[in-house]
Structures are given as C-alpha cells and as structure tokens.
Biotite code that builds the C-alpha atoms (Angstrom):
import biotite.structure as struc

atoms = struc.array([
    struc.Atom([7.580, 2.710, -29.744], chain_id="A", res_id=1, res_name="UNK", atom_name="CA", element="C"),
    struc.Atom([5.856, 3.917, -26.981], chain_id="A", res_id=2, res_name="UNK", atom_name="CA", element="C"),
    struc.Atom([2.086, 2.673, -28.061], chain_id="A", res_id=3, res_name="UNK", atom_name="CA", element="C"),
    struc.Atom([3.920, -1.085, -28.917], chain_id="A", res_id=4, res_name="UNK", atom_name="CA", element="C"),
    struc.Atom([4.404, -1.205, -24.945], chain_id="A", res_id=5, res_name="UNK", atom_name="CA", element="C"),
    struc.Atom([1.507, -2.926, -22.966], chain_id="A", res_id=6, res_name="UNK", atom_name="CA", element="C"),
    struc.Atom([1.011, -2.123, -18.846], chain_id="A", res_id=7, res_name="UNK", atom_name="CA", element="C"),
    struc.Atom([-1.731, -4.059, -18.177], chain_id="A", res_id=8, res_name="UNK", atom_name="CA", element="C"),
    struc.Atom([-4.481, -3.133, -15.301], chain_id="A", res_id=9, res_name="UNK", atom_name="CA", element="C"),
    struc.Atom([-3.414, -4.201, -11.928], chain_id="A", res_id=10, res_name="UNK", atom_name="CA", element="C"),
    struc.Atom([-7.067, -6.008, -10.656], chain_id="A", res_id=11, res_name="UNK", atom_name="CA", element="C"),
    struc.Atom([-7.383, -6.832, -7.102], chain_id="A", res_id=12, res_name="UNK", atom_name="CA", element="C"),
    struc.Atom([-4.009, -5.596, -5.682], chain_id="A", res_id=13, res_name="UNK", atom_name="CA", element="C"),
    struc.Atom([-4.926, -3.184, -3.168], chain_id="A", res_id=14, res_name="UNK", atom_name="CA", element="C"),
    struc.Atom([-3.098, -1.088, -0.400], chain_id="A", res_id=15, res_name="UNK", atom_name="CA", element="C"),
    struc.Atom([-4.740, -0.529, 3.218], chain_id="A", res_id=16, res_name="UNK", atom_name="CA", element="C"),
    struc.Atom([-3.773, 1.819, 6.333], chain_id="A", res_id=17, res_name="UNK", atom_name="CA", element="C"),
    struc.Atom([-4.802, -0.688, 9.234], chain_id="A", res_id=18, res_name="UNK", atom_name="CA", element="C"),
    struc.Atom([-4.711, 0.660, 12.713], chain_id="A", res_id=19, res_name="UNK", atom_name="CA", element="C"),
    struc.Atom([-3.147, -2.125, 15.084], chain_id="A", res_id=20, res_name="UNK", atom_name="CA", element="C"),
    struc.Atom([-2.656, -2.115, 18.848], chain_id="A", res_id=21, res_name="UNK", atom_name="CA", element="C"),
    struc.Atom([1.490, -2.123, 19.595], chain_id="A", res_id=22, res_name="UNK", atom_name="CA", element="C"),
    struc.Atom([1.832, -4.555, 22.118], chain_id="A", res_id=23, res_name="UNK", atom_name="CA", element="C"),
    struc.Atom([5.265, -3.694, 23.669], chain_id="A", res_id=24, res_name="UNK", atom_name="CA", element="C"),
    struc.Atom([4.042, -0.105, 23.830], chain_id="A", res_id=25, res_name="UNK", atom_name="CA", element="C"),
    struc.Atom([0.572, -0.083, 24.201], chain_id="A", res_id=26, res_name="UNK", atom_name="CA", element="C"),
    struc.Atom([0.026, 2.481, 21.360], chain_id="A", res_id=27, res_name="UNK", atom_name="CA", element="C"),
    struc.Atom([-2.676, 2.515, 18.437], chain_id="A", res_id=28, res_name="UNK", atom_name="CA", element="C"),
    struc.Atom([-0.128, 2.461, 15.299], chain_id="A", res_id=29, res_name="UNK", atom_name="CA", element="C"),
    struc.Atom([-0.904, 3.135, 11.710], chain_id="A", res_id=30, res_name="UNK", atom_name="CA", element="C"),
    struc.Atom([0.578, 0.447, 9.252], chain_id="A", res_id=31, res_name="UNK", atom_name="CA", element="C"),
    struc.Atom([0.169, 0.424, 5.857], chain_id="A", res_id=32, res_name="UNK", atom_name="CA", element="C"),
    struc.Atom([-0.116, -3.142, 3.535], chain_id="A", res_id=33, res_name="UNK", atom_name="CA", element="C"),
    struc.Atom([-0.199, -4.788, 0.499], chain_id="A", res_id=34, res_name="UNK", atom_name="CA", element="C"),
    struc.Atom([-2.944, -6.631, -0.038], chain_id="A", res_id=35, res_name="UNK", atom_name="CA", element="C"),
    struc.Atom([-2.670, -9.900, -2.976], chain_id="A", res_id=36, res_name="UNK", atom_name="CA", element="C"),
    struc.Atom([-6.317, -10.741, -2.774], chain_id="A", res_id=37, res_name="UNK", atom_name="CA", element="C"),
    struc.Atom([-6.075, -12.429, -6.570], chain_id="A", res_id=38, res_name="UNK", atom_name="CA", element="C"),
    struc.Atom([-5.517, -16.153, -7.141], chain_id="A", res_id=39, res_name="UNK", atom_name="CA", element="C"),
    struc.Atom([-1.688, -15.544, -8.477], chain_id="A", res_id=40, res_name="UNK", atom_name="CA", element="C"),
    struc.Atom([1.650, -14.922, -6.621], chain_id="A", res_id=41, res_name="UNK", atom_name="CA", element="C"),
    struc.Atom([3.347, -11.732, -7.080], chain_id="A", res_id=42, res_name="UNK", atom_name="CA", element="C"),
    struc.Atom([6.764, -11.754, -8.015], chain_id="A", res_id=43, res_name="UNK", atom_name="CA", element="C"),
    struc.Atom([9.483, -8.962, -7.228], chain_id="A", res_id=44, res_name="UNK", atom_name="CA", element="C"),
    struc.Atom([7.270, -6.284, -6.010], chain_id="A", res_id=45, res_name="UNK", atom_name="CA", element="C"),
    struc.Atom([8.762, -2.991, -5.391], chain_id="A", res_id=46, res_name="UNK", atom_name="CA", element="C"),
    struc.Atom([7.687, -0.030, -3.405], chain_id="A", res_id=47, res_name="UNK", atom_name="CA", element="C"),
    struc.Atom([8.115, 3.727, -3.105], chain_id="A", res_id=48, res_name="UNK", atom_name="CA", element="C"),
    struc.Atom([6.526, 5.337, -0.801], chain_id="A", res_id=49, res_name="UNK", atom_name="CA", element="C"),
    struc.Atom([6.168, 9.401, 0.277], chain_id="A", res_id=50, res_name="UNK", atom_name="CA", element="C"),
    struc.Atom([4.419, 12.020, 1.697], chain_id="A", res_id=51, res_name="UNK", atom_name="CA", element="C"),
    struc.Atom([3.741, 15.234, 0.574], chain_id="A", res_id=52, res_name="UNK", atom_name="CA", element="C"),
    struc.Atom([2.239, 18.446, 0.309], chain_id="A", res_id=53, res_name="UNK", atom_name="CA", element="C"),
    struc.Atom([2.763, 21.362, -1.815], chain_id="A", res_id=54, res_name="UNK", atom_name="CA", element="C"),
    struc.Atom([4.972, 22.913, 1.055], chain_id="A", res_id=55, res_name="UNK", atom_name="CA", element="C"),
    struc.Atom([6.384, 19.521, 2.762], chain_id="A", res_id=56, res_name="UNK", atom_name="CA", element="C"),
    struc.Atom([7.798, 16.019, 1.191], chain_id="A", res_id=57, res_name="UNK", atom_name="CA", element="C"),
    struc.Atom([8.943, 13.404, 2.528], chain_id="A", res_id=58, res_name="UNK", atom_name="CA", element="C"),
    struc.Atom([11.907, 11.391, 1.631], chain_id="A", res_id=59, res_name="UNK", atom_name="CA", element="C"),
    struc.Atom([11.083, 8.153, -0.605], chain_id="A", res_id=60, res_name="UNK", atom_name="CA", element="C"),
    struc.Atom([11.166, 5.168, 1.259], chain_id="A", res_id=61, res_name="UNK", atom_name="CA", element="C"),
    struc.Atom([11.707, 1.851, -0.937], chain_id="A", res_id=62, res_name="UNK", atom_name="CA", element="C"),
    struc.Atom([10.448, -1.394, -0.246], chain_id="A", res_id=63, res_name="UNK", atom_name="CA", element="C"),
    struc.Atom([10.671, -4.988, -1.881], chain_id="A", res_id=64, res_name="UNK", atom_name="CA", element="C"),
    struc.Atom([9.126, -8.387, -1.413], chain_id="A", res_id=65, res_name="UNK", atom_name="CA", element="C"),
    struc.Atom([10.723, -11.122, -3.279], chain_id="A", res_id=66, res_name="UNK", atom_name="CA", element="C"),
    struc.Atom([7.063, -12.983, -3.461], chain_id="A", res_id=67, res_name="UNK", atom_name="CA", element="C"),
    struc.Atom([3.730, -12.364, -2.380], chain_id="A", res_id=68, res_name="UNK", atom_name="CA", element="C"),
    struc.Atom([1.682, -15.256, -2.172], chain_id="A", res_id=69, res_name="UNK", atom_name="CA", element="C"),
    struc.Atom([-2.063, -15.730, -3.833], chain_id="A", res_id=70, res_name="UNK", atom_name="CA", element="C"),
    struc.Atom([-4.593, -14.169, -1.587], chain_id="A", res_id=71, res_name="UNK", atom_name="CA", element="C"),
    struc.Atom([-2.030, -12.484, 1.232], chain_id="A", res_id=72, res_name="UNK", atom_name="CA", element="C"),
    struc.Atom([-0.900, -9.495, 2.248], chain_id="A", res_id=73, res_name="UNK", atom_name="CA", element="C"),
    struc.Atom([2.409, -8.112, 3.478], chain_id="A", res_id=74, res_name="UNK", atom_name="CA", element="C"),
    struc.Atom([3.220, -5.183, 6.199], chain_id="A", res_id=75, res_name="UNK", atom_name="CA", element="C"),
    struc.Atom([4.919, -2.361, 4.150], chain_id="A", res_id=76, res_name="UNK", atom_name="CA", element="C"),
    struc.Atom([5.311, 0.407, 6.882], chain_id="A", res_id=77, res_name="UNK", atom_name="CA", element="C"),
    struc.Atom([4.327, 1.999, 9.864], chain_id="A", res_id=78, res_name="UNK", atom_name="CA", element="C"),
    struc.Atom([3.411, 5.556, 9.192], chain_id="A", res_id=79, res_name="UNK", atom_name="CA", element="C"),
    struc.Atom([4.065, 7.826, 11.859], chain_id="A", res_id=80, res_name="UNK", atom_name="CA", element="C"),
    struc.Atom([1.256, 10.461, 13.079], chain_id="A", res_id=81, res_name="UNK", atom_name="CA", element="C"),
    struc.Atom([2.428, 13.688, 11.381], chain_id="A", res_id=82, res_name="UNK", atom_name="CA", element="C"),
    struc.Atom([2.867, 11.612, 7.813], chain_id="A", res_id=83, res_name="UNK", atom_name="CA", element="C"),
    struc.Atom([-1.098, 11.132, 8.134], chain_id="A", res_id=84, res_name="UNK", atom_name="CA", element="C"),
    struc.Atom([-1.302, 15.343, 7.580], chain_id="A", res_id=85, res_name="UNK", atom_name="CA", element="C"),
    struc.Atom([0.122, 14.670, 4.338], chain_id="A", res_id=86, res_name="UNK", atom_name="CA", element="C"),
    struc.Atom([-1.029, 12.981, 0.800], chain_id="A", res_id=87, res_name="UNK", atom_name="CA", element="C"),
    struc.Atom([0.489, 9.269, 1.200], chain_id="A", res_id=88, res_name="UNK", atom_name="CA", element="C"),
    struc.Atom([1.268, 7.986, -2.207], chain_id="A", res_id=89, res_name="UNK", atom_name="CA", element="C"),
    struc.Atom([2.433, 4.336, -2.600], chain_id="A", res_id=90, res_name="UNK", atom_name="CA", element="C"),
    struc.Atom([4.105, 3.636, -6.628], chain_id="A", res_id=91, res_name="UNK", atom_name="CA", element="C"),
    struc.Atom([3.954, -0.386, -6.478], chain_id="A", res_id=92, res_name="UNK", atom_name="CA", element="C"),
    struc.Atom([5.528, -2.482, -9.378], chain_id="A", res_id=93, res_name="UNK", atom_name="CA", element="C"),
    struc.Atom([5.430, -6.543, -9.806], chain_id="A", res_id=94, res_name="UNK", atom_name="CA", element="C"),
    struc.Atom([5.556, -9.309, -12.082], chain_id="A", res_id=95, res_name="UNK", atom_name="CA", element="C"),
    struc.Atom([2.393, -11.535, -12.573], chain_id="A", res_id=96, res_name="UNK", atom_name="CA", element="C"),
    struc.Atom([4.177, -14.483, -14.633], chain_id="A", res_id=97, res_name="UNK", atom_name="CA", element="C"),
    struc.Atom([5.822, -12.600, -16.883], chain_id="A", res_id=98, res_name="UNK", atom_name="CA", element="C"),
    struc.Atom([4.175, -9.457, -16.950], chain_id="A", res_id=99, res_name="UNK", atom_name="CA", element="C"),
    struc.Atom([4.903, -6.721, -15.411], chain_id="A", res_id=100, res_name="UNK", atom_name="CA", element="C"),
    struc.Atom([2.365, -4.558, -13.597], chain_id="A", res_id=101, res_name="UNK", atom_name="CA", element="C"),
    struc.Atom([2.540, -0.850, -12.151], chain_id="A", res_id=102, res_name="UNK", atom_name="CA", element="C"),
    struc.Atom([-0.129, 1.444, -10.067], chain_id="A", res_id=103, res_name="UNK", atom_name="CA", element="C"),
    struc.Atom([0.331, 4.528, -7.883], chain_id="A", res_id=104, res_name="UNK", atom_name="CA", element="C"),
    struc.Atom([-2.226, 4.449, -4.893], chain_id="A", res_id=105, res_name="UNK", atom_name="CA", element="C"),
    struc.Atom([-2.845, 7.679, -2.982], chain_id="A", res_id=106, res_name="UNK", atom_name="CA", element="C"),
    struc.Atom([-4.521, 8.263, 0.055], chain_id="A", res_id=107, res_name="UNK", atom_name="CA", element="C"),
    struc.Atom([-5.286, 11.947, -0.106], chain_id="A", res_id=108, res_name="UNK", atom_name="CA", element="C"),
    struc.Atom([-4.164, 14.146, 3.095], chain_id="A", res_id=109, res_name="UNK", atom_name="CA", element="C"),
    struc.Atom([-6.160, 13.584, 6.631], chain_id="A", res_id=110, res_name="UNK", atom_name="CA", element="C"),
    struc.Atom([-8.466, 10.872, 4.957], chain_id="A", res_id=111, res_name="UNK", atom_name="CA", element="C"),
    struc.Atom([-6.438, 8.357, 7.090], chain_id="A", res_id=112, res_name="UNK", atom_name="CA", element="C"),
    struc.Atom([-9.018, 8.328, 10.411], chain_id="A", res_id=113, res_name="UNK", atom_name="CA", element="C"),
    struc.Atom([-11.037, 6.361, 12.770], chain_id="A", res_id=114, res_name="UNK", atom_name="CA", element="C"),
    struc.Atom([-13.989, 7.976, 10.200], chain_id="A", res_id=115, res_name="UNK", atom_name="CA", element="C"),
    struc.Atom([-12.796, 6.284, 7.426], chain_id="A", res_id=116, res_name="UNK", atom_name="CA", element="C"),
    struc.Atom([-12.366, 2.624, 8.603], chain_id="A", res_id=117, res_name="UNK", atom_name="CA", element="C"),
    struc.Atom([-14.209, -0.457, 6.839], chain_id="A", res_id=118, res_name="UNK", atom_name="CA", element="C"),
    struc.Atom([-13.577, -3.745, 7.094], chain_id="A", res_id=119, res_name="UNK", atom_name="CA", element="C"),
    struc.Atom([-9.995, -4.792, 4.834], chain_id="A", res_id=120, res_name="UNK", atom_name="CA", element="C"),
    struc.Atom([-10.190, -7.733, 2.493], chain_id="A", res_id=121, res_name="UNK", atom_name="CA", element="C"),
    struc.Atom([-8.471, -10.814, 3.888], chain_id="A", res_id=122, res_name="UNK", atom_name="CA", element="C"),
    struc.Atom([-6.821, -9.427, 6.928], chain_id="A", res_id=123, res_name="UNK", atom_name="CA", element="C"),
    struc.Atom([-10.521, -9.048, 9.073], chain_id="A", res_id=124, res_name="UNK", atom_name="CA", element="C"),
    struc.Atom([-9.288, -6.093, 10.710], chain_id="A", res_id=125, res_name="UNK", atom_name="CA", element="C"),
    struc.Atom([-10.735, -2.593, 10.285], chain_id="A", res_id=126, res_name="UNK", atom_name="CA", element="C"),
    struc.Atom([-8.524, 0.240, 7.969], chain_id="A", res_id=127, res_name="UNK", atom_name="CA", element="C"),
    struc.Atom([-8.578, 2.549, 5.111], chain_id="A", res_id=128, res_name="UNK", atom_name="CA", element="C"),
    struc.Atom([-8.430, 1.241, 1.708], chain_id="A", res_id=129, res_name="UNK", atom_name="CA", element="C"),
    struc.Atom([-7.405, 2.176, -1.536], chain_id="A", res_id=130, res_name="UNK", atom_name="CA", element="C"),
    struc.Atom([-8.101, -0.027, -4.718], chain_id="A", res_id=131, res_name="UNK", atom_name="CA", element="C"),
])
C-alpha cells in the first residue's frame, strides 16, 4: 500500500527569512515567506511551523492560505529574535491541481544573519533562503 502512494517533488516552492524595516516601530524584523516562483497556483497550503533544539521547542504554529497565486509569495510569520537561536523548521503541504505536494524546510540554528543574506527570488529584497 504504501509504495502505490505517489508524493511528488515540490520544484520551485521555496521559503525565505527576509529582514524588513517595521515602520510603526522603527525596528529591523525577521519575517519568514512562502515563495510560489512556478507558473501554477497553489491551492490549500498549510503550514507548521517550530523551533527547536534538543533542550528547547517551541509550540507549533499553523498557518493556511486558501491560494497562492503563480509566481508570488505570501508573509507566513514574523520570527522573534530568540526563535533565530533555534533550528526553524517549516512542514508545508498544497495541492498543485490535484496533486498533493509536501516538503519540510529547515533553516538550521543561528544561520538566520546579516552573513547569510542573498538576493530572494521575486520579492527583490535581501534574506535567507531555503529551497
């Protein structure tokens, strides 16, 4: 039974830390995103997201997006300074047509830093990214 079910490779569906000025107050905030960047909408995508270490863990915090346009991307959190001590693991589901598609990303602890930044697909700001 198990063999007979197909999860196919998720392809151009990334997630991204971005580091964005807060306006109201005046703060350099870490948010992370989903990133669409193929040529199909994404239907029903869920999200779980969580820290951890082997000593601390998070609670799960759960997400959805009823669509996600071709070639988009969508805020999913902001994550709080402490959180970025931690391994940051994002478990994103969605339906391509009528498939359904799964992938864990995980941005291993401290690797979220003004060190790390490159320029993000579609958004033309500067973040960590995990494909």
């Amino acid at each position: 039974m198990k063999k007979d079910i197909e999860i196919p490779e998720v392809k151009d569906v990334y997630v991204a830390v971005v580091q964005e000025e807060h306006i109201e107050y005046k703060t350099q905030d870490w948010n992370a995103y989903i990133i669409n960047n193929t040529d199909k909408d994404l239907e029903t995508v869920l999200i779980v997201s969580q820290g951890y270490t082997d000593k601390k863990m998070t609670p799960p915090m759960r997400h959805t997006l009823s669509k996600l346009p071709a070639r988009s991307y969508a805020k999913i959190e902001y994550l709080q300074e402490k959180v970025l001590e931690l391994n940051n693991e994002f478990k994103i589901t969605f339906f391509e047509g009528n498939k359904m598609f799964d992938k864990t990303y995980l941005f291993r602890k401290n690797t979220i830093n003004d060190r790390a930044l490159q320029t993000i697909p579609l958004m033309q700001l500067r973040g960590v990214l995990v494909k």
